[in-house]
C-alpha positions as MATLAB code, in Angstrom:
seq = 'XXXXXXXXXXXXXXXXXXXXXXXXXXXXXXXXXXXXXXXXXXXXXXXXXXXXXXXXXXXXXXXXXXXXXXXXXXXXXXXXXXXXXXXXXXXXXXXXXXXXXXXXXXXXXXXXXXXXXXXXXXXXXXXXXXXXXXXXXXXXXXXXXXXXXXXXXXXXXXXXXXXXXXXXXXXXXXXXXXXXXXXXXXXXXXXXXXXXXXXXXXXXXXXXXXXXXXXXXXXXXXXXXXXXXXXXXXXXXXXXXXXXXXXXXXXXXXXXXXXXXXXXXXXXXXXXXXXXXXXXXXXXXXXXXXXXXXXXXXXXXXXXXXXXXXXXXXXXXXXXXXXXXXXXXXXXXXXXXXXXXXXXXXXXXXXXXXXXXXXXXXXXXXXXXXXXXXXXX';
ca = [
       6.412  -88.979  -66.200;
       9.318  -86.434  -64.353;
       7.026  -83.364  -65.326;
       6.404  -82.831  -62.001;
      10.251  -82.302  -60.943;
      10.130  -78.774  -61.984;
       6.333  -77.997  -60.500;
       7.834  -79.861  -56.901;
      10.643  -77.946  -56.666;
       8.676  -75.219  -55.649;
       8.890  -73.819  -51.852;
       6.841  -71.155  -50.319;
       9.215  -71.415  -46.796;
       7.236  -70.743  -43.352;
       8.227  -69.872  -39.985;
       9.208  -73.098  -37.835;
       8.001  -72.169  -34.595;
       5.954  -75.413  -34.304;
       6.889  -78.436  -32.208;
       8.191  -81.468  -33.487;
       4.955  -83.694  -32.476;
       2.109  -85.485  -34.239;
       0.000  -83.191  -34.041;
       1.812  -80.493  -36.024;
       2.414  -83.067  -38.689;
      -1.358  -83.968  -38.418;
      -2.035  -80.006  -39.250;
       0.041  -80.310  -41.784;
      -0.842  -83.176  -43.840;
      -4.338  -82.104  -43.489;
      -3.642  -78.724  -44.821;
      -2.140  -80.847  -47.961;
      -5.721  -82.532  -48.597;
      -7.633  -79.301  -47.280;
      -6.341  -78.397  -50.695;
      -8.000  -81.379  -53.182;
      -5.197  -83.964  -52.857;
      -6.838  -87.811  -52.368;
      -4.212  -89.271  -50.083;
      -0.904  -87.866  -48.214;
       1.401  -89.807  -45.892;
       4.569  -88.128  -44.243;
       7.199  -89.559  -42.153;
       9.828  -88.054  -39.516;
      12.597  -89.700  -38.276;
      14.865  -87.916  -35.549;
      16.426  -88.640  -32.224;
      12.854  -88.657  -31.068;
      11.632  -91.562  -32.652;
       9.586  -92.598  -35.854;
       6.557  -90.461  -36.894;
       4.109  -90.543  -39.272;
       0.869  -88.650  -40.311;
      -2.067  -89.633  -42.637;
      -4.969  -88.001  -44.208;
      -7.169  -88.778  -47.078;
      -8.460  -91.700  -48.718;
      -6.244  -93.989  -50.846;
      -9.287  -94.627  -53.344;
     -11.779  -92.039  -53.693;
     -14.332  -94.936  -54.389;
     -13.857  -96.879  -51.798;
     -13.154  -94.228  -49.287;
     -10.638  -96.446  -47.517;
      -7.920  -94.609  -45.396;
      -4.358  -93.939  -46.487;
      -1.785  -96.568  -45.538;
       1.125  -94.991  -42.685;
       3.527  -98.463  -44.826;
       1.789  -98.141  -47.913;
       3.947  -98.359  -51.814;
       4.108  -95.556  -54.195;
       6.396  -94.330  -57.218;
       8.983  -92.239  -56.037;
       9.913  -90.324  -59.992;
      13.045  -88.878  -59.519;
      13.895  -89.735  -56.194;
      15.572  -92.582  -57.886;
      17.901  -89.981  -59.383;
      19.340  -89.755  -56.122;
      20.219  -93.625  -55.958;
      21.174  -93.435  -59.574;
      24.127  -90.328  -58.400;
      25.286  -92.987  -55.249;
      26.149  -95.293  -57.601;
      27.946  -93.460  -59.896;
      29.737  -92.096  -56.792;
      30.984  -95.287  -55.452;
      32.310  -96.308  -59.050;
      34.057  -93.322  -59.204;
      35.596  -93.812  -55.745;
      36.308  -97.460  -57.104;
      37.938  -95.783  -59.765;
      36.137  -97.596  -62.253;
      35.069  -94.252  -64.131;
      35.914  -90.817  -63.680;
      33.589  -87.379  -63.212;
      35.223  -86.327  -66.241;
      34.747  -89.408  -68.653;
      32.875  -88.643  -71.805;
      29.267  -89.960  -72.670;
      31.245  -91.175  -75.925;
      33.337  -93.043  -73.931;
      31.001  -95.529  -72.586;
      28.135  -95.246  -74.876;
      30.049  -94.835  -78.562;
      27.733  -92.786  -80.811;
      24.582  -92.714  -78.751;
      24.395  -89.134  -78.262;
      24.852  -87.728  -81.577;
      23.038  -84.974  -84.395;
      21.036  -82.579  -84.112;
      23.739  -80.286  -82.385;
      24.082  -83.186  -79.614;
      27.614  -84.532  -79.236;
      28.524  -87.572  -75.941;
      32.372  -86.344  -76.990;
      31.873  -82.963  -74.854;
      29.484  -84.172  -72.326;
      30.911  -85.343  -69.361;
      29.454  -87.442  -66.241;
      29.672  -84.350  -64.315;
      27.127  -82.704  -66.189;
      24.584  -85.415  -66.943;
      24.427  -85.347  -63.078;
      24.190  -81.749  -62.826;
      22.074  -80.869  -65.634;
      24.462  -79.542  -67.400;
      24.544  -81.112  -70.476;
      22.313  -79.314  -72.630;
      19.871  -82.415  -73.280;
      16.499  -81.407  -74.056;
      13.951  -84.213  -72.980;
      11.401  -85.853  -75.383;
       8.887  -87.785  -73.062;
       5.254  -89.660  -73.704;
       2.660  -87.019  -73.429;
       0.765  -87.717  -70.637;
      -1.216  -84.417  -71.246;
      -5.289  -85.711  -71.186;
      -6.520  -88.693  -70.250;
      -7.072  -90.124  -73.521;
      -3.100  -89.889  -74.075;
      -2.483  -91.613  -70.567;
      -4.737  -94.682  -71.826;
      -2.862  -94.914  -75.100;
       0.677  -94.730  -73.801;
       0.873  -96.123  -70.249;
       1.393  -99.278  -70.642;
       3.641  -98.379  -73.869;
       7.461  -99.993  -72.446;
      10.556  -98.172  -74.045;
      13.880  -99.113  -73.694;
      16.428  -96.925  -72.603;
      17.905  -96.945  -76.181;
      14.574  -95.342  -77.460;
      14.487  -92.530  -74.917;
      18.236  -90.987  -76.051;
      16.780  -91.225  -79.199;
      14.213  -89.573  -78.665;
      15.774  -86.786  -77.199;
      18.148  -86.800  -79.989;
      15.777  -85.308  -82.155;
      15.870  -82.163  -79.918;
      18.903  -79.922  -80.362;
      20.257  -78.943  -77.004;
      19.179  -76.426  -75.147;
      22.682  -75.562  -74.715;
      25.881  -76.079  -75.381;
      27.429  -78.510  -72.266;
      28.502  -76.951  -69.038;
      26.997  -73.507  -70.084;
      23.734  -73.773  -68.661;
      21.410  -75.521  -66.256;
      18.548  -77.548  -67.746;
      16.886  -80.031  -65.907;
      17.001  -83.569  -67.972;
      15.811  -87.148  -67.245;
      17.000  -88.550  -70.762;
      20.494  -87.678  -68.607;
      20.248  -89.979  -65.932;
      19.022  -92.563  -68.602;
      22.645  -91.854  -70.208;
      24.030  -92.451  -66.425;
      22.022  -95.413  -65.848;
      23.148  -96.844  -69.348;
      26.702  -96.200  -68.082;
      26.166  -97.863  -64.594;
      25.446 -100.817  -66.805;
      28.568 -100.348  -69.074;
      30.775 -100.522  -65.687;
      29.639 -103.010  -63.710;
      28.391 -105.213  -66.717;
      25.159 -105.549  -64.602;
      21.709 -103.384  -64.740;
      21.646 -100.294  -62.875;
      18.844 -101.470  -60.287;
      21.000 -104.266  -59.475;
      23.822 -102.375  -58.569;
      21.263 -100.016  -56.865;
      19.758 -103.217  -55.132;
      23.542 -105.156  -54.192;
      25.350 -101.718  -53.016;
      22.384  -99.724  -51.004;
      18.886 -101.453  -50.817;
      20.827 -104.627  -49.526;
      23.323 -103.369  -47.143;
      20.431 -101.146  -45.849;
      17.784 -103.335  -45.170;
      15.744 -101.220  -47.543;
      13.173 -104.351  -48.399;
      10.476 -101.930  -49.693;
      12.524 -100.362  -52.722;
      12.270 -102.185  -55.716;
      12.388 -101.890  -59.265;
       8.848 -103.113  -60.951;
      10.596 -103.555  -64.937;
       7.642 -103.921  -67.021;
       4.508 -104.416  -64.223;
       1.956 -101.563  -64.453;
       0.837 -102.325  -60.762;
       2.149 -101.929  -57.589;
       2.344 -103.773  -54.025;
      -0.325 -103.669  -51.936;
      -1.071 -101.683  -50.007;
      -0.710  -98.396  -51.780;
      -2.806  -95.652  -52.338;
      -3.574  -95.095  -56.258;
      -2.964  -92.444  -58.050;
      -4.800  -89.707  -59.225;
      -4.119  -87.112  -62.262;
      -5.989  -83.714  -62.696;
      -5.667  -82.227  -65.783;
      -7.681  -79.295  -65.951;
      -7.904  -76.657  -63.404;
     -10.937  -77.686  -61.365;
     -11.194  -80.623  -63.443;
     -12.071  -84.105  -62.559;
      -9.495  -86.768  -61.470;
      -8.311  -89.430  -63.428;
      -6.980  -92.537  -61.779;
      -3.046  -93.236  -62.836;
      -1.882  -95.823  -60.684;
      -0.904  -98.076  -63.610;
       1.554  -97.438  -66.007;
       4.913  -98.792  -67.110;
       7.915  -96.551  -66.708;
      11.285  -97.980  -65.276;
      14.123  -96.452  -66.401;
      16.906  -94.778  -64.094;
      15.677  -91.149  -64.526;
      12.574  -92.419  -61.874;
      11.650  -95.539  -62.495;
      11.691  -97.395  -58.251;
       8.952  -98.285  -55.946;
       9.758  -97.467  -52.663;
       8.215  -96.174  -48.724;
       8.281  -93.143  -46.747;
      10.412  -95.358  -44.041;
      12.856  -96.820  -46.850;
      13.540  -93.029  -48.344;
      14.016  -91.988  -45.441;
      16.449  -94.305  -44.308;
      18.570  -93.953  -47.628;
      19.107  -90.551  -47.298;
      19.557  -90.179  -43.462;
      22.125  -93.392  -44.648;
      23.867  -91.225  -47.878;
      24.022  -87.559  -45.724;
      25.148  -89.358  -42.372;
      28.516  -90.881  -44.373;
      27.697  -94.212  -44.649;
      27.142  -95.057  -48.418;
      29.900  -92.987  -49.647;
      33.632  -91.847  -49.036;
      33.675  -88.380  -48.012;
      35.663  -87.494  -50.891;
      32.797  -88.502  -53.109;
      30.016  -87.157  -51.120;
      31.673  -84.143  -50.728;
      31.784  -84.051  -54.587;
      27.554  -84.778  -54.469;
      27.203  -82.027  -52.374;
      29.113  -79.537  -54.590;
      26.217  -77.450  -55.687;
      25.420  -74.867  -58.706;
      22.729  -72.378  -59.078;
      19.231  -73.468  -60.724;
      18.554  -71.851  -63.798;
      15.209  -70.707  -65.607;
      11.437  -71.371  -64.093;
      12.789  -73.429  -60.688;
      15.823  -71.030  -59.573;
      13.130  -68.009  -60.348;
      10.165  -69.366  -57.705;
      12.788  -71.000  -55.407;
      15.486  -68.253  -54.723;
      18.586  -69.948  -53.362;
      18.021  -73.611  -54.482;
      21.195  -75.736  -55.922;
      22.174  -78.208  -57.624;
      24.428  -80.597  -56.625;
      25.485  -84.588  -58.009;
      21.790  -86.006  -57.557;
      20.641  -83.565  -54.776;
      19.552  -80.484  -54.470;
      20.218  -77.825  -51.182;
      17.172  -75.426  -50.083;
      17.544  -72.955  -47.777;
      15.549  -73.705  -44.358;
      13.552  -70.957  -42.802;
      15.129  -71.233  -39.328;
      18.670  -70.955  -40.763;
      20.569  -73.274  -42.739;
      20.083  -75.883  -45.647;
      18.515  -78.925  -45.660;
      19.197  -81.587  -48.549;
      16.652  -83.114  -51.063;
      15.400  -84.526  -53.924;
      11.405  -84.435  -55.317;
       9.625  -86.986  -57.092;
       6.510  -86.745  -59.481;
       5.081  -89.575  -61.620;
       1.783  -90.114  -63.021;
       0.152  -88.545  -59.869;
       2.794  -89.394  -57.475;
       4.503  -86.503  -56.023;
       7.808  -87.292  -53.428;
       9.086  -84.318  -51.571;
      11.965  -85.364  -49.333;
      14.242  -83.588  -46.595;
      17.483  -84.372  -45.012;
      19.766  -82.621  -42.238;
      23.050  -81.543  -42.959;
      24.329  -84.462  -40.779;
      21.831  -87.273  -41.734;
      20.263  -87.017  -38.166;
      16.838  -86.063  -39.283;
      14.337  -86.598  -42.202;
      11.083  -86.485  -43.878;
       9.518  -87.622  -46.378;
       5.932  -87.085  -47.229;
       4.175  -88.924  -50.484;
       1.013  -87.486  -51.965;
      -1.189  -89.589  -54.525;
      -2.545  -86.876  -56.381;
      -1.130  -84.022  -58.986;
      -3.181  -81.224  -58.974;
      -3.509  -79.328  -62.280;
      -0.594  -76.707  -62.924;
      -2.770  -74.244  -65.603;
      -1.334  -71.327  -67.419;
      -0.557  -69.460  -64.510;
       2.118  -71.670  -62.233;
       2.139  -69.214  -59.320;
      -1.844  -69.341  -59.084;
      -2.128  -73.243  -59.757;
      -3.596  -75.621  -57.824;
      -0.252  -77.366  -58.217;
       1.598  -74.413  -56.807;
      -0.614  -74.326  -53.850;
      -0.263  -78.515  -53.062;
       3.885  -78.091  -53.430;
       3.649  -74.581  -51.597;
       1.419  -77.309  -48.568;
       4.108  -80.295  -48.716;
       7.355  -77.521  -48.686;
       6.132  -76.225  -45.472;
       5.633  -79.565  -44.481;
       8.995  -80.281  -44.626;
      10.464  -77.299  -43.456;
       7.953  -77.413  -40.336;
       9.417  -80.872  -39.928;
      13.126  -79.903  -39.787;
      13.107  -77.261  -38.456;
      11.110  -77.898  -35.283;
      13.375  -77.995  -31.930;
];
């Protein structure tokens, strides 16, 4: 479930005159549970060393404490990953920015106003194409019993968004879509004539070291230790454990760490997964339309990642993650020197009113976090 993109792209910046230690990352994850999140973990790496902060339980039964190493579902972080890929194909010259969706994948974006001939792999990265998502509706917990464990292909998610009309026609708009980096996962396949996580696995997680990422294909569970997962659904509602559900594609389908995230994109924003011609082109950015762009004044988009402004001057570089009651925020320097990542195992309830939701409040908490974090001298 990538519902949570838009809700965790949200940023309520703070002042950064903190220092850099554990105990200002202490505060800080515990002003993340202060707020009704089960479990948070966050990581720093710098010059200074390795970091990391826990609070929380990771099962509100069993009251056991939150894992510093522990596995989670990073959503859309995997985007990121997904966008390397593509990069190093194109610097490979095996496929170009400007190929067609119809190119690689004849007629499978098609009626309904939707047409691969005029969207290019440009703007599936950017959210540009106009796609409008159709995704299981995870909305009460009776609907998360009766579809997480449902598997769907990658075939029946286009299709499924198929049935939308766009949103827009492509490269007029901004419109964040996960059935795109399905598309671009589909096409990673096409290329290389292998899956997408194995060219994920071969070309970063393997070169990396980056033992803790993996792709789970159709396992509900995850490696222990983890904390699980915890849904709210109603404002002040109870919480409804999540950890297991099926959902692997390339929009945010990986299991990963605070330590291997971190690594990948200290790794991808220090210059060592990509030319510099192609992460220059990744960090070509465009303004964020509608809902996100509105609450988070000055965030773009670029090929897979996304540039905030920092509080003490600046941009940092990121992407968020939210599945089934994961939620990823990440931050990288400009030069790959420093990053955090901090993991939560609960999604508060967003309500009617996003700027007064509980879910607000828990992204506004892990935000500062990471500014805090980068920031600090």
């Amino acid at each position: 479930m990538r519902y949570a993109v838009a809700l965790a792209l949200v940023v309520a910046l703070a002042g950064c005159g903190s220092a850099p230690g554990e105990n200002s990352l202490q505060r800080d994850v515990e002003a993340i549970t202060a707020i009704g999140v089960t479990g948070v973990q966050a990581r720093v790496v710098d010059g200074g060393g390795d970091r990391v902060a826990v609070a929380g339980k990771s099962d509100i039964a069993a009251a056991e404490p939150v894992s510093p190493n522990g596995f989670f579902r990073i959503g859309s972080v995997t985007k990121s990953l997904v966008a390397t890929v593509v990069l190093m194909l194109v610097g490979e010259g095996r496929l170009t920015l400007d190929d067609t969706v119809q190119q690689w994948l004849p007629d499978m974006v098609r009626d309904n106003g939707n047409d691969g001939n005029k969207i290019t792999v440009r703007q599936l990265l950017q959210h540009a194409s106009g796609i409008r998502d159709t995704l299981p509706d995870f909305d009460t917990p009776e609907n998360y019993y009766r579809f997480r464990y449902q598997v769907r292909t990658p075939e029946q998610t286009v299709a499924a968004a198929m049935r939308n009309a766009p949103d827009f026609a492509p490269g007029s708009g901004w419109s964040y879509a996960n059935a795109g980096y399905v598309l671009l996962g589909m096409i990673i396949d096409k290329v290389s004539e292998r899956p997408w996580y194995e060219e994920v696995r071969s070309r970063i997680l393997e070169p990396l070291g980056l033992r803790d990422t993996r792709w789970p294909g159709d396992s509900p569970t995850l490696p222990a230790p983890h904390a699980k997962a915890y849904q709210q659904y109603e404002l002040d509602g109870p919480l409804t454990d999540v950890t297991e559900v099926v959902d692997a594609d390339a929009s945010g389908g990986l299991l990963s760490t605070t330590a291997d995230i971190g690594t990948f994109y200290r790794s991808l924003l220090g210059g060592k997964l990509l030319r510099p011609e192609q992460l220059a082109l990744m960090r070509t950015t465009v303004p964020v339309e509608g809902v996100v762009g509105q609450i988070w004044p000055g965030i773009r988009d670029g090929l897979g990642l996304f540039s905030v402004p920092l509080s003490c001057g600046g941009t940092y570089w990121m992407h968020n993650g939210g599945q089934e009651g994961y939620i990823t925020d990440t931050g990288v320097t400009e030069d790959g020197r420093r990053s955090v990542v901090v993991s939560m195992s609960t999604a508060l309830a967003v309500g009617d009113d996003f700027m007064r939701s509980k879910g607000f409040e828990q992204e506004r908490a892990a935000t500062a976090l990471v500014d805090h974090a980068l920031c600090a001298e």
